[in-house]
C-alpha positions in Angstrom: -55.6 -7.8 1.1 -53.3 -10.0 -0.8 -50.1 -9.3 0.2 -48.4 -12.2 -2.4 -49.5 -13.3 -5.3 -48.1 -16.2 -7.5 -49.5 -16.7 -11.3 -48.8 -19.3 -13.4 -45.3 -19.7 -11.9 -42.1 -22.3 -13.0 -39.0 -23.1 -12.4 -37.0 -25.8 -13.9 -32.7 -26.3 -13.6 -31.1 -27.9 -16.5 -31.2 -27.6 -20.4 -32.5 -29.4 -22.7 -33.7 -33.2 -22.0 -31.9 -32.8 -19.1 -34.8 -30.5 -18.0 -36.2 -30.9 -14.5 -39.1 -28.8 -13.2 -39.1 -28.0 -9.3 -42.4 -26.0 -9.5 -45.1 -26.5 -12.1 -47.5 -24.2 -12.8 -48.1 -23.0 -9.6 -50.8 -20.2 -8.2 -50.5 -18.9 -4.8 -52.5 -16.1 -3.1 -51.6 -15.0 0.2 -52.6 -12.6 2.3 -51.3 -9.7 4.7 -51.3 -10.9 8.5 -51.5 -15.0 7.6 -49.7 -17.8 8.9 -49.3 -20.0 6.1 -47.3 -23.5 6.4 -45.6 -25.7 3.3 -45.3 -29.1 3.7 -44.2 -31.6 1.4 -41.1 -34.4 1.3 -38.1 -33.4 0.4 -37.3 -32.6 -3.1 -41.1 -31.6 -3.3 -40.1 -28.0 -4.2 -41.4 -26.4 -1.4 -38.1 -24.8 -0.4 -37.4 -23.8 -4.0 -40.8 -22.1 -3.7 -39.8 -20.1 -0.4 -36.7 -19.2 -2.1 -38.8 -17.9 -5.1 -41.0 -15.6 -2.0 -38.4 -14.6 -0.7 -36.3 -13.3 -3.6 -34.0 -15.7 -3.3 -34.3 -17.0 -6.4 -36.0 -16.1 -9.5 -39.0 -18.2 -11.2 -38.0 -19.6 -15.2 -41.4 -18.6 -15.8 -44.7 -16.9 -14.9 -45.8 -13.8 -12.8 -44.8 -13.2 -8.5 -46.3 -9.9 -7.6 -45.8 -8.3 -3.8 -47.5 -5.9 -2.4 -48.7 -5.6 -5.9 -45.1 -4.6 -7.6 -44.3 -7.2 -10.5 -40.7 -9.0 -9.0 -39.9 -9.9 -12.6 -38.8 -6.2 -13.5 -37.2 -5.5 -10.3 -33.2 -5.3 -10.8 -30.8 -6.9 -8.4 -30.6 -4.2 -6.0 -34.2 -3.6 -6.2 -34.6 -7.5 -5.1 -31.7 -6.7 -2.7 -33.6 -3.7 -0.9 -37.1 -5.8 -0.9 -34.9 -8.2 0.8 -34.0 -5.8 3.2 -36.5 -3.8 4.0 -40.0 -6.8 4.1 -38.6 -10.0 4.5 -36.9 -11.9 7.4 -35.5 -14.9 7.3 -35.2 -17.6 9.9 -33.1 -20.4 8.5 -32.9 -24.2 10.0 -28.9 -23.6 10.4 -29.3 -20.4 11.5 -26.8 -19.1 9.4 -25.2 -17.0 11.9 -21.7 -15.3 11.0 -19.1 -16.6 13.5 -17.4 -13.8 14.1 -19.7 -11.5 15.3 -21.4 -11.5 18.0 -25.2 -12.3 19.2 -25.6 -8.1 19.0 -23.7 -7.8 15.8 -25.1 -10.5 13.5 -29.0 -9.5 14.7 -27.8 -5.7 13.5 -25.9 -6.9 10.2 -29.6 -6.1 8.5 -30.0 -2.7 9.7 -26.6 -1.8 8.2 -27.6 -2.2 4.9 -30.5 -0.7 5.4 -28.6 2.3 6.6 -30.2 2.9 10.0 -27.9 4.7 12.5 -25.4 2.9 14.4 -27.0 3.9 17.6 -30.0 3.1 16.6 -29.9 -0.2 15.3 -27.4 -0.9 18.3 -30.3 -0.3 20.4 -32.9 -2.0 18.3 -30.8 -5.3 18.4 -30.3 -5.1 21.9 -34.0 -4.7 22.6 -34.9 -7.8 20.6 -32.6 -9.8 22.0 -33.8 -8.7 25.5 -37.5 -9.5 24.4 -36.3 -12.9 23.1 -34.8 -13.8 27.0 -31.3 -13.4 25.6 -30.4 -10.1 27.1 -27.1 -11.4 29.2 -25.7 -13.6 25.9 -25.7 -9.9 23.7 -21.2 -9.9 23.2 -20.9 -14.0 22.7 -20.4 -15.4 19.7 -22.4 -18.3 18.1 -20.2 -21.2 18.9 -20.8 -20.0 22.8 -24.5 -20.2 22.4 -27.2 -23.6 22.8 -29.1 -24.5 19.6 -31.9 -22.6 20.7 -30.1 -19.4 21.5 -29.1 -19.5 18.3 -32.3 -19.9 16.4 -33.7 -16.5 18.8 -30.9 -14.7 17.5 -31.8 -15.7 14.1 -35.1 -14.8 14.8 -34.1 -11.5 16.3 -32.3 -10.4 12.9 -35.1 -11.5 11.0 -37.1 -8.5 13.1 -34.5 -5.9 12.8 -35.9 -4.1 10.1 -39.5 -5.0 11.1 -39.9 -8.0 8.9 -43.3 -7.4 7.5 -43.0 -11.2 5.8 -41.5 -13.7 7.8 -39.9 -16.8 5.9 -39.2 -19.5 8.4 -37.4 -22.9 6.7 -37.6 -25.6 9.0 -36.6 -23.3 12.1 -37.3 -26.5 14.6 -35.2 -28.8 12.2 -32.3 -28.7 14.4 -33.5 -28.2 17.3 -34.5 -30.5 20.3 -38.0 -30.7 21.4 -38.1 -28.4 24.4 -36.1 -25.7 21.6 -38.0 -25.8 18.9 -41.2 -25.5 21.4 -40.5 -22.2 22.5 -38.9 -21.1 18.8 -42.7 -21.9 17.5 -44.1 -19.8 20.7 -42.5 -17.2 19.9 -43.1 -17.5 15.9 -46.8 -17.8 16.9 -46.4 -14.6 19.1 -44.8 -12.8 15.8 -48.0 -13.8 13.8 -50.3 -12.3 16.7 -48.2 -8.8 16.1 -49.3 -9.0 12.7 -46.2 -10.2 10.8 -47.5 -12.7 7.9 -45.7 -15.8 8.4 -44.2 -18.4 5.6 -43.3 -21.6 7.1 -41.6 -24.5 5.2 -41.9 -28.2 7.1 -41.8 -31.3 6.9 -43.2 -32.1 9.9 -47.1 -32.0 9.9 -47.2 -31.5 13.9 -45.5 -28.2 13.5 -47.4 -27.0 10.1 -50.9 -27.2 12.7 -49.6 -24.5 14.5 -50.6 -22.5 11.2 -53.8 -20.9 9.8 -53.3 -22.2 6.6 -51.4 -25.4 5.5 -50.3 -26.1 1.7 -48.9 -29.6 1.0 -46.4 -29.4 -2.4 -45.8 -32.4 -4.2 -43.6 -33.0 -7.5 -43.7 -28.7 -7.7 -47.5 -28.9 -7.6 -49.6 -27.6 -5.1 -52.0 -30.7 -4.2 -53.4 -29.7 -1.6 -54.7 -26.0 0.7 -56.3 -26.0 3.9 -57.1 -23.7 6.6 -57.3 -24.8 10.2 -58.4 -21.2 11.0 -59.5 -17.8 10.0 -56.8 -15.9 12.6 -55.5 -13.1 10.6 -53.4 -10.5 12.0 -53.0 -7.8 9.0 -51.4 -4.6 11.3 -49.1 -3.1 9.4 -45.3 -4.0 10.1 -43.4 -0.9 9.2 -39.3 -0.6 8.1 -37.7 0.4 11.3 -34.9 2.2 9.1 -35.1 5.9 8.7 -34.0 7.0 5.7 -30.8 8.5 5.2 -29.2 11.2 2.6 -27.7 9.1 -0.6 -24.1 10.6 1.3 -24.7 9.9 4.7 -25.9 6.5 3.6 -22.6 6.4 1.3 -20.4 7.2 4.2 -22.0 4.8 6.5 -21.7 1.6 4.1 -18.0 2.5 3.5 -17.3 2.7 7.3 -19.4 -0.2 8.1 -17.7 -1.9 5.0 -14.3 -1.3 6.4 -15.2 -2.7 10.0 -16.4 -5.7 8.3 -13.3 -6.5 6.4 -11.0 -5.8 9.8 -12.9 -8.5 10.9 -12.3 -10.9 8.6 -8.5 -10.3 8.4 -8.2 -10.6 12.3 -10.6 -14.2 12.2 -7.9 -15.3 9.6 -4.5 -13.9 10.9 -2.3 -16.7 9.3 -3.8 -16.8 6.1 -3.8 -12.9 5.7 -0.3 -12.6 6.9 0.6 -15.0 3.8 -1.2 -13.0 1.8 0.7 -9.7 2.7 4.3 -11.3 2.4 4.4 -11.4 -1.4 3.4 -7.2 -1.1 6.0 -6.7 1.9 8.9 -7.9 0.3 8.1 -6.3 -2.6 8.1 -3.2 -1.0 10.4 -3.5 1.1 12.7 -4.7 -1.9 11.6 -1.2 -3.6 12.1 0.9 -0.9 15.3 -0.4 -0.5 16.7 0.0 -3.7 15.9 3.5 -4.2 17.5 4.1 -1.2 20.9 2.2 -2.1 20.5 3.9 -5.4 20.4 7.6 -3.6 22.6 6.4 -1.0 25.2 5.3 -3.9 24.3 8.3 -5.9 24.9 10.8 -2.8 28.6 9.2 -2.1 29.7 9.6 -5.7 28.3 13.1 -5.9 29.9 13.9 -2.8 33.2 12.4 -4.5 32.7 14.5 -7.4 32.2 17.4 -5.0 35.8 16.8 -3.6 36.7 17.8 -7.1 35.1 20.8 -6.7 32.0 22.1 -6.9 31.1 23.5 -11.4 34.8 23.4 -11.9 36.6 23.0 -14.9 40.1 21.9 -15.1 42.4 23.2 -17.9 45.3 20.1 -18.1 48.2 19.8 -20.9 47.9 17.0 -23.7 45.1 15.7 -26.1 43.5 13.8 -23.5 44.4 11.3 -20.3 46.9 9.0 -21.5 48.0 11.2 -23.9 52.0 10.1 -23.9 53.5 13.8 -25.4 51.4 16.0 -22.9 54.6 15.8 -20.7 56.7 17.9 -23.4 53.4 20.3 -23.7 54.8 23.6 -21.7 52.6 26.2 -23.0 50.2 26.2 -19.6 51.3 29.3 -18.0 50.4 31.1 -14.9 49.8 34.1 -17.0 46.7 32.3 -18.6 45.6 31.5 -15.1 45.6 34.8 -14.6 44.1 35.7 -17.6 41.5 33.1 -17.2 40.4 35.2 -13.9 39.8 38.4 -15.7 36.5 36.8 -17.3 33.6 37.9 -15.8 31.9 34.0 -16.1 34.7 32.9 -14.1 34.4 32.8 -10.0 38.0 32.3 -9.4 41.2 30.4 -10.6 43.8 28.7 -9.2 47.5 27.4 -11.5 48.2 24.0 -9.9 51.8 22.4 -9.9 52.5 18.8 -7.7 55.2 17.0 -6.7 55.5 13.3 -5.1 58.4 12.9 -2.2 59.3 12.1 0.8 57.9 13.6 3.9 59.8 14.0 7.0 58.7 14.9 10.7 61.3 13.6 13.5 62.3 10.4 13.0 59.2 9.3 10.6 59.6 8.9 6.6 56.1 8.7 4.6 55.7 9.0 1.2 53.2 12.2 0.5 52.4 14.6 -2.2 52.4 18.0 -2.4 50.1 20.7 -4.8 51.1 23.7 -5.5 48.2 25.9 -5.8 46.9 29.7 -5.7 44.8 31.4 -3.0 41.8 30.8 -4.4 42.1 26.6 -4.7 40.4 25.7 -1.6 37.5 28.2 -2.6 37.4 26.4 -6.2 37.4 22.9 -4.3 35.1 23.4 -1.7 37.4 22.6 0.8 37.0 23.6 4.5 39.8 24.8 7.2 39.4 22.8 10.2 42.1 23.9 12.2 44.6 27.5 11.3 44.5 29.5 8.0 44.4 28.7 4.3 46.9 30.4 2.1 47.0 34.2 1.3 47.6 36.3 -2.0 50.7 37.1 0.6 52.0 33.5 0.4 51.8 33.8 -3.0 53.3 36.6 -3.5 56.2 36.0 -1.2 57.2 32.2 -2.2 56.0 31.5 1.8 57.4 28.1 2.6 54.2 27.3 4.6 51.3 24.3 3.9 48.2 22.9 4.5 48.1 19.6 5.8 45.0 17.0 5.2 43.7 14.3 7.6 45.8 12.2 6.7 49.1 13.7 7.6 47.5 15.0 10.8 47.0 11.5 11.9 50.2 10.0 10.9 52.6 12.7 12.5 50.2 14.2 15.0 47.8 11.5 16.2 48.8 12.1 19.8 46.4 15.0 19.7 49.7 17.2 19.7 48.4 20.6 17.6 50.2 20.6 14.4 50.1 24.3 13.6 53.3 26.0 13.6 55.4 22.4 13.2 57.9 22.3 10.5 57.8 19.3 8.2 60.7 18.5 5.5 59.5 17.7 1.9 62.6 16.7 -0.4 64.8 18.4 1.9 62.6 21.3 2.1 61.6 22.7 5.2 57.8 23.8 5.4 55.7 25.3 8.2 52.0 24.3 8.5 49.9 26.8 8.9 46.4 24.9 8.3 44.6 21.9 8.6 41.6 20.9 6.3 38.6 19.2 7.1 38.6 15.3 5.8 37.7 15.1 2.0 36.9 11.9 0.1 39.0 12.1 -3.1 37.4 9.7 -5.4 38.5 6.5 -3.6 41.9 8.1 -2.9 41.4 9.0 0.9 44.5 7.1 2.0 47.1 9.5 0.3 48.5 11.9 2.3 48.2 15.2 0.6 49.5 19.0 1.3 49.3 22.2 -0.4 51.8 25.1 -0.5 52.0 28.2 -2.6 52.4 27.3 -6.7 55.6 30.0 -6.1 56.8 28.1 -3.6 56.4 24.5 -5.1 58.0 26.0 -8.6 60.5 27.7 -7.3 61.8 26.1 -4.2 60.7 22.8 -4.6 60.8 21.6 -8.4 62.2 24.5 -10.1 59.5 24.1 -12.5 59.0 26.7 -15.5 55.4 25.5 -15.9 52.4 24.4 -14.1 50.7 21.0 -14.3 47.1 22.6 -14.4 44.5 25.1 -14.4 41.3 25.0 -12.3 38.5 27.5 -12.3 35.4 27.6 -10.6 32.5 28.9 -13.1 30.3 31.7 -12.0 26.9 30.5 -10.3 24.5 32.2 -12.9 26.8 30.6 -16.0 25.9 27.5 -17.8 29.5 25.6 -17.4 29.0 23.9 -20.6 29.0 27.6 -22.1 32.2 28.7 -19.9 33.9 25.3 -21.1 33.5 26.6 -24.4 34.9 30.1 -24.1 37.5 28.7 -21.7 38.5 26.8 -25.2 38.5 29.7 -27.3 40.4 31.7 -25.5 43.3 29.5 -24.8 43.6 28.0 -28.0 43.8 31.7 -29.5 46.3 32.3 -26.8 48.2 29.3 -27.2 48.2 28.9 -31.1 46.8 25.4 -31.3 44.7 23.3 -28.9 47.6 21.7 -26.6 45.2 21.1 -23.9 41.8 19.4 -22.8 39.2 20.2 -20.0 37.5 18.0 -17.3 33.9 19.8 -16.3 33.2 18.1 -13.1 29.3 19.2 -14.4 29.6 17.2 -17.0 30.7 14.1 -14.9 28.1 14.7 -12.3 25.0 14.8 -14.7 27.2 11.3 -16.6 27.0 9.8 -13.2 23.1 11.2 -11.8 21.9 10.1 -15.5 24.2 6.4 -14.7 22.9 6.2 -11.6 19.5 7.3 -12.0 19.2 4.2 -15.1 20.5 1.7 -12.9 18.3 2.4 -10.4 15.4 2.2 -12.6 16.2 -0.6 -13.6 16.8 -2.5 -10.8 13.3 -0.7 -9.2 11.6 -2.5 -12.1 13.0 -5.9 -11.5 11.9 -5.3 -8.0 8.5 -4.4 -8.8 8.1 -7.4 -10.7 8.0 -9.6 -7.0 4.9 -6.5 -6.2 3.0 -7.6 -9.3 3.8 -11.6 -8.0 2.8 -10.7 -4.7 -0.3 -8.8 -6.0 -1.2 -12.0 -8.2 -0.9 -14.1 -4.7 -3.2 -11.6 -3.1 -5.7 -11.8 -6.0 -5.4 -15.7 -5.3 -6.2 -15.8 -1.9 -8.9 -13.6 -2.7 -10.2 -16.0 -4.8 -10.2 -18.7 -2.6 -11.4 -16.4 0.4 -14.7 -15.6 -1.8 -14.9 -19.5 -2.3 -14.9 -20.5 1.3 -16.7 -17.7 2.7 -19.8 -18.1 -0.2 -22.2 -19.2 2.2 -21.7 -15.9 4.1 -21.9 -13.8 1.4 -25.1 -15.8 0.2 -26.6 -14.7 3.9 -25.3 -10.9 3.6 -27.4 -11.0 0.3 -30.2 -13.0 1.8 -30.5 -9.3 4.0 -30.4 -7.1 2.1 -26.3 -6.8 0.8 -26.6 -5.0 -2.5 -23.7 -6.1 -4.8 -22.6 -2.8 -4.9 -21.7 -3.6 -1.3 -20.2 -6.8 -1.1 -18.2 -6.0 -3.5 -17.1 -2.8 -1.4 -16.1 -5.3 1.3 -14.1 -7.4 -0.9 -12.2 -4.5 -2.5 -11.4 -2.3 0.7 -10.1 -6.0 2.1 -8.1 -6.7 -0.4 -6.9 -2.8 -0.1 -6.0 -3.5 3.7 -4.3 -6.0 2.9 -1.9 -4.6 0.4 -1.6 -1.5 2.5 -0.6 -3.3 6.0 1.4 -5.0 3.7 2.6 -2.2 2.5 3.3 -0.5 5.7 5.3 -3.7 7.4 7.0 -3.7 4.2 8.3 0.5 4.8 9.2 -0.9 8.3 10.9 -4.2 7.4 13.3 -2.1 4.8 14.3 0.1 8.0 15.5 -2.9 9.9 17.2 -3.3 6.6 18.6 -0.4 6.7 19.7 -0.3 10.0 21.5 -3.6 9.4 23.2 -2.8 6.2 24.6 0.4 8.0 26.4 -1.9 10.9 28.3 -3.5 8.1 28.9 -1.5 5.7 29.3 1.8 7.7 29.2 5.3 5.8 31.0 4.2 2.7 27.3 3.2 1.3 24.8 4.3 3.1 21.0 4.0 2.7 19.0 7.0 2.1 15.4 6.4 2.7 12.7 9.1 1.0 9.6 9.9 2.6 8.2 10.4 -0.8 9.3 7.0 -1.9 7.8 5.7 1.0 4.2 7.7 0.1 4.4 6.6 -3.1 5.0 2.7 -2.4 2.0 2.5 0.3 0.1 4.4 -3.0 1.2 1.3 -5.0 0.3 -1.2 -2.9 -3.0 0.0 -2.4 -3.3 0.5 -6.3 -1.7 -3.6 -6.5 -4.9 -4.1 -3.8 -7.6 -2.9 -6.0 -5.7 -3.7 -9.5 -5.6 -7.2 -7.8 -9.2 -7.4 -5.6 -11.1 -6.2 -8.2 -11.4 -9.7 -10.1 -12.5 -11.5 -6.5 -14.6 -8.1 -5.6 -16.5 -8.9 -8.6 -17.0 -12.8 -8.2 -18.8 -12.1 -4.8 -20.9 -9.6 -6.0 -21.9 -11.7 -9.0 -23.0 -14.7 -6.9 -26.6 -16.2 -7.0 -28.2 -15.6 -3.4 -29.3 -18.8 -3.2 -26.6 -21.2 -5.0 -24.2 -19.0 -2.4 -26.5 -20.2 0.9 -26.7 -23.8 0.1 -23.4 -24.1 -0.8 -21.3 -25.9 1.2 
């Protein structure tokens, strides 16, 4: 039975006058179980013509039938599963992959074929062990003799049963005792039934076949038998077939060990590779996190001004020079102003600057005057005592609150300060409270107190009028809405508009919206070094495919579809970006731990674990945005221009 069969059959290179045939008009028969040997000198074409047998290549012209299946309208992967599945090739440099070992590269067939990891595991192991090499299964090719090598070689070519065996010159490097046993063992095949194609140069080694055809100028010149030995049992696939998502699941894992591999046997180049995606990210995560840590200190500064407030302050506006001889702010419209159901609470606010006396130490300080609702309306906290009362209010209590401040520069002994009696202009006043530290807009230095309004007006400054209203809006209100109404009211109370309001809203969305854009922007001019980084990775790609073309040549020479090399390609340039990725997350902690010991709490870094999802997303997009372009290259490579490439 004719197992190949060659009609008619050319293949030329070139264009053109530049034309040059490397098989003529050849016709070939050859049938299940033979040993068949090509011999001819070099550029003959006889290597072209195993290359052409063995799918390899493809002929320019004329018909190559196996098993009776036309090759000519087979597809790639079609050519890539026939590959697989009947042929095994045994190649003069053995073409082993230097990073696996002797167990791994004889298994590397049986992957694509999708037999089960176990299985093949234990399939390679058994060849090796009927090929003597049984104790050399975990070393790599550069530990292993010439010979050792070839057996291996030969022991791949049998891991999916190798019904056709293509041997090119599998002596040619090998020294005499070597290449003895490799034909002992290549004669033992044939005896098992496996047809054997043998390329040569050397006639002592084409004797050992049943059939010898001399090539000369692409023309067959000459075919003789030396024998009638044919062995035709039939060599079965030793894959079992898998479900199209078992098979799927397998290739993607296998796929995924592979490219591990092949960043770890190239640690310094893949390292460089990452850096440009490290800092990038890194750089991102790093700026949205001074842009929230930024964004959380001014909103906790705004906060200080208390929290939907709206203050209610004489004049047109801030600089306004007449709003000193505007009078009409009353506490009576304080009071009014705390009637409306939108409004949480209100507090009249008068101040004075002076001089603060405790003992024999003279600061400068300033004191508020404020209602028994302020430190609701500003959020601020009691630390130590009582805030003031309706009673205080009432009875024009010469008692105060004290901040931080004061507390440290009278009472930094750790002496308690309640009940103490400090003078303010000559007035004496009783503390009764201290209140938790506050950051007031970059003000934090000043030492600041608050009494009753009653008091400050009418025991301190004899003031008719106060400086101020502040209200706290309602939580279910809209403060823009309460601003408004606030506005109505008062200017139908007071005539005329003689006053203007500061919504601490309306400064915290200003500042979120500022903040926010700035951030943005500088996110974008970081992402710009993630697209540079992602061209370097694409760049090193392309140069990774270009020196490692010889091994994808071989991973198509058994069976690699290009559906799966470039699968290997893409998920390494994905592992790539997304270690990178990862050190990148870790390098802009170290970042962040450093920029807190110098800068402290005044700007702190506030890292999001979202942020952090959503960059390792990125760089994994930047890995197959970037890989695809290399991915494809590989996959696109000729078989055999990829093998003899050097």
């Amino acid at each position: 039975m004719d197992i190949i069969k060659i009609s008619q059959l050319n293949r030329c290179f070139g264009s053109n006058e530049n034309q040059v045939y490397a098989l003529k008009d050849v016709d070939l028969t050859i049938k299940k179980g033979d040993f068949v040997a090509i011999i001819g000198q070099s550029g003959s074409g006889k290597s072209t013509l195993m290359n052409i047998i063995g799918c390899l290549d493809t002929p320019t012209s004329g018909s190559y039938q196996i098993n009776g299946v036309e090759t000519n309208q087979m597809d790639d992967n079609q050519l890539a599963d026939l590959r697989c599945r009947t042929f095994g090739f045994i190649f003069q440099r053995y073409n082993l992959l230097n990073n696996l070992s002797a167990l791994e590269n004889v298994a590397l067939p049986s992957i694509y074929s999708g037999m089960d990891v176990t299985a093949r595991r234990a399939r390679a192991k058994e060849l090796l062990t009927d090929l003597g090499l049984s104790h050399k299964l975990q070393n790599k090719p550069n530990e292993l003799s010439g010979g050792q090598q070839q057996r291996v070689s030969i022991a791949r070519a049998l891991m999916n049963g190798g019904e056709i065996i293509l041997a090119d010159e599998p002596t040619g490097a090998l020294d005499s005792k070597s290449g003895k046993n490799v034909m002992d063992i290549i004669l033992e095949l044939h005896r098992k039934g496996h047809t054997i194609i043998l390329v040569t140069h050397d006639k002592h080694v084409a004797e050992h076949a049943s059939r010898v055809i001399e090539i000369k100028d692409g023309q067959i010149i000459a075919d003789s038998r030396n024998n009638d030995e044919l062995y035709p049992t039939q060599q079965a696939s030793k894959t079992a077939k898998k479900g199209w998502w078992a098979y799927y699941q397998d290739m993607l894992f296998e796929s995924f060990k592979m490219s591990v591999q092949a960043i770890f046997s190239h640690k310094m180049r893949s390292l460089l590779t990452m850096l440009g995606i490290i800092i990038g990210i890194a750089s991102v995560v790093c700026v949205v996190a001074l842009g929230r840590g930024s964004s959380e200190t001014i909103m906790a500064n705004i906060n200080s001004m208390g929290t939907n407030t709206i203050s209610i302050i004489p004049g047109k506006n801030f600089g306004d020079r007449n709003a000193d001889k505007i009078k009409t702010l009353t506490v009576d419209d304080a009071q009014f102003l705390s009637q409306q159901n939108y409004i949480a609470s209100t507090t009249p606010n008068s101040s004075s600057s002076g001089t603060l006396l405790y003992r024999n130490q003279s600061v400068t300080a300033q004191l508020n005057g404020v209602g028994d609702q302020y430190f609701d309306v500003k959020g601020i906290n009691i630390e130590q005592g009582r805030q003031l009362s309706s009673t205080d209010i009432k009875d024009n209590a010469a008692v105060v609150v004290i901040d931080q401040n004061v507390k440290n520069t009278f009472f930094s002994d750790g002496d308690n300060p309640i009940g103490k009696i400090l003078i303010f202009n000559k007035k004496p006043l009783k503390i009764i409270g201290v209140a938790e530290k506050i950051n007031n807009m970059g003000m934090s230095e000043n030492l600041t107190m608050w009494s009753p309004y009653t008091t400050v007006m009418n025991k301190v400054t004899g003031a008719k009028n106060i400086s101020s209203i502040t209200v706290k809006v309602a939580d279910n209100v809209s403060s823009q809405v309460a601003e408004n109404n606030i506005t109505a009211l008062l200017t139908s109370r007071h005539g005329s508009k003689d006053f203007f309001t500061i919504n601490s809203d309306s400064i915290k969305q200003t500042i979120e919206s500022t903040t926010s854009t700035m951030t943005l922007l500088i996110s974008c001019i970081a992402l710009i070094s993630l697209i540079v980084g992602g061209i370097g990775v694409m760049n090193i790609m392309l140069v990774s495919v270009t020196e490692r073309t010889k091994e994808i040549g071989l991973r198509m020479a058994i069976g690699a579809k290009q559906s799966n090399i470039m699968q290997q390609f893409l998920i390494e340039a994905v592992l790539i970006c997304s270690i990178g990725g990862i050190v990148g997350i870790m390098l802009s902690g170290v970042i962040g731990v450093i920029f807190d010991l110098f800068m402290g709490s005044s700007m702190p870094l506030l890292f999001s674990t979202h942020v952090m999802v959503m960059a390792i997303l990125f760089s994994m997009f930047i890995g197959i945005a970037f890989g695809f372009v290399p991915a494809k290259n590989a996959a696109k490579l000729n078989p055999i221009e990829a093998l003899t490439r050097e």
